[in-house]
C-alpha positions as CSV (number, residue, x, y, z in Angstrom):
1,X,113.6,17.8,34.0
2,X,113.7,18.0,37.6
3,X,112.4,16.5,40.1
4,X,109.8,19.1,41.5
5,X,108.8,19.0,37.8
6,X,107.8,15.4,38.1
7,X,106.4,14.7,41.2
8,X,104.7,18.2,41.7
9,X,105.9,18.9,44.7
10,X,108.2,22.3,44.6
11,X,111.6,22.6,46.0
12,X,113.7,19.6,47.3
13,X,111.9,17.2,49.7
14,X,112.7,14.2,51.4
15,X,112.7,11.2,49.7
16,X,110.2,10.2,52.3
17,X,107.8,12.4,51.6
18,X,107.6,12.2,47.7
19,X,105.0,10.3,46.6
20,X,105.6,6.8,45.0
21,X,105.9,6.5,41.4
22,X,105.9,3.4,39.7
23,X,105.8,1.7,36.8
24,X,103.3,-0.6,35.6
25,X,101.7,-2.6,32.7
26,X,100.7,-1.0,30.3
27,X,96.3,-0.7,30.3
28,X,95.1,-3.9,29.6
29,X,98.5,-5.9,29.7
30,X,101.4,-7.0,28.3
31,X,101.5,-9.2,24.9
32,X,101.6,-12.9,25.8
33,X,105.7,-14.2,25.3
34,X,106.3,-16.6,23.0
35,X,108.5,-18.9,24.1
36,X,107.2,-22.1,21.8
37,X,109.9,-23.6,19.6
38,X,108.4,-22.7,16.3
39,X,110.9,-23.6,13.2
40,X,109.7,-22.4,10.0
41,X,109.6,-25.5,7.5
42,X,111.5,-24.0,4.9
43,X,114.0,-25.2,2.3
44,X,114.2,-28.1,1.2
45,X,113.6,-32.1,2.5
46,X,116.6,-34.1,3.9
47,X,116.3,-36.4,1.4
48,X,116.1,-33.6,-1.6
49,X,119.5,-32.3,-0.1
50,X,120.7,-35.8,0.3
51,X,119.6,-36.9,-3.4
52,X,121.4,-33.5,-4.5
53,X,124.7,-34.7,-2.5
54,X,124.4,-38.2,-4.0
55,X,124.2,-36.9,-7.5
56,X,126.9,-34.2,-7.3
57,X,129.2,-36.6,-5.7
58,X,128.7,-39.0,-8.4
59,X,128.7,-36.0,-11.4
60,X,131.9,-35.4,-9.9
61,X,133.2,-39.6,-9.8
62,X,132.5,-39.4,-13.9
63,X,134.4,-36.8,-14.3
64,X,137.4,-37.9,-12.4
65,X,137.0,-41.4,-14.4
66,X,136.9,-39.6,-17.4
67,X,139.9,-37.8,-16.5
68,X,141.9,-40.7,-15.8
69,X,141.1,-42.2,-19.3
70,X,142.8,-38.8,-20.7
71,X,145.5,-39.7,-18.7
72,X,146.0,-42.9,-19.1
73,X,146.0,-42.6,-22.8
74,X,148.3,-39.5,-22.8
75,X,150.9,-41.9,-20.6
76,X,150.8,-44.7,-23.1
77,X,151.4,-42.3,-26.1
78,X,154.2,-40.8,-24.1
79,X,155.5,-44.5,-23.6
80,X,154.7,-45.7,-27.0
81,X,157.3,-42.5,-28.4
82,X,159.6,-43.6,-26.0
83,X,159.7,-47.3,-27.4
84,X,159.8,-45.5,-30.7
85,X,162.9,-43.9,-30.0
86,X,164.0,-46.6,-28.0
87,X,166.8,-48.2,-31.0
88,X,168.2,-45.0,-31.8
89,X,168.8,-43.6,-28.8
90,X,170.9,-47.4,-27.5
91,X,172.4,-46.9,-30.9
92,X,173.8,-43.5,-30.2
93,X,174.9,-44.9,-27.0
94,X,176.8,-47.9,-28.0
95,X,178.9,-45.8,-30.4
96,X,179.6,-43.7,-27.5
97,X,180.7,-46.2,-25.8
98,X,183.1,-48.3,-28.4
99,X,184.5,-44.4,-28.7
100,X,185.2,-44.3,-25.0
101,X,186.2,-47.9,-24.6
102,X,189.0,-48.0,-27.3
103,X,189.9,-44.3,-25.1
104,X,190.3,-46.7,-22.2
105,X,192.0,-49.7,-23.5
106,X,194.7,-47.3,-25.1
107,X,195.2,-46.2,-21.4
108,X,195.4,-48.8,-20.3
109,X,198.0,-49.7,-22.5
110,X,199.9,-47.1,-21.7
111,X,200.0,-47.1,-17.7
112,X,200.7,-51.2,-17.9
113,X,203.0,-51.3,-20.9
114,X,205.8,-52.2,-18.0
115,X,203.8,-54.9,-16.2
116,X,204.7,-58.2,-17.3
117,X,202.0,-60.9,-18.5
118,X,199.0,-57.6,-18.5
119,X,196.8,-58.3,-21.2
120,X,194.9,-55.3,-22.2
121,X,191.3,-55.1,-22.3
122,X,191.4,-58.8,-20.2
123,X,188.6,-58.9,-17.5
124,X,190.4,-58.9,-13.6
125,X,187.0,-61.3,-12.5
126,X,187.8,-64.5,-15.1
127,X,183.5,-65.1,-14.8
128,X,183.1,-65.8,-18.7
129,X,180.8,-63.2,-19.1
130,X,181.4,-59.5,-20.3
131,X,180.0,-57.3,-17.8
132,X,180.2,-53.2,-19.2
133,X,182.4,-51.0,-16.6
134,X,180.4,-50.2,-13.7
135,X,178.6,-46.9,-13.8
136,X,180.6,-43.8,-14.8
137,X,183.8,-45.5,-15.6
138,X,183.5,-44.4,-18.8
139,X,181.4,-41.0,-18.5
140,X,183.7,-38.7,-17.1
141,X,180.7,-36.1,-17.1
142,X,179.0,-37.7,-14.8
143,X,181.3,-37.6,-12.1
């Protein structure tokens, strides 16, 4: 639309002379603003959502304590098989390791046979206890 069409006035004038057009309220008025803090009281209390907290928390502390039994009697069944075992398995071991021992003493034999007054198999740390070779000695594997 142009601007003749609006202020009926034909062809172009000076803004001077067109004729002042302003807006205004609305007949009657604009609707009051609200500008009051109004919160809906909705949902629930802080105490219902506190209770609810309270309870899950300690739904959830059962649970854990219940999980721990589980536990704790899995590990002791797990240890208990282990003690089982326990003979057999230090069994297995010590004939492993009269095997490897005699292995040794024969070496040993054989590298000393020229050094005089060498006992075989005799301890170098005269303490009166036997002590078993330090770790490994005798388990080349684990090297």
């Amino acid at each position: 639309m142009t601007e003749a069409v609006i202020r009926k006035k034909p062809g172009m004038a000076s803004v001077k002379d067109m004729p002042l057009l302003q807006d205004g309220p609305p007949p009657g008025g604009f609707p009051p603003v609200r500008f009051a803090r109004r919160i809906p009281n909705k949902g629930p209390s802080a105490v219902a959502i506190f209770l609810t907290a309270f309870g899950a928390f300690s739904w959830g502390m059962y649970q854990v304590g219940k999980g721990n039994k589980i536990r704790r009697e899995l590990k002791e069944e797990k240890y208990a098989a282990r003690r089982a075992i326990l003979p057999m398995l230090q069994a297995e071991e010590d004939e492993r390791f009269v095997k490897e021992w005699k292995k040794h003493l024969e070496e040993e034999a054989r590298i000393m046979k020229d050094v005089p007054g060498w006992k075989v198999g005799e301890s170098v740390y005269h303490s009166g206890k036997w002590m078993p070779p330090a770790t490994g000695e005798l388990r080349p594997e684990v090297w």
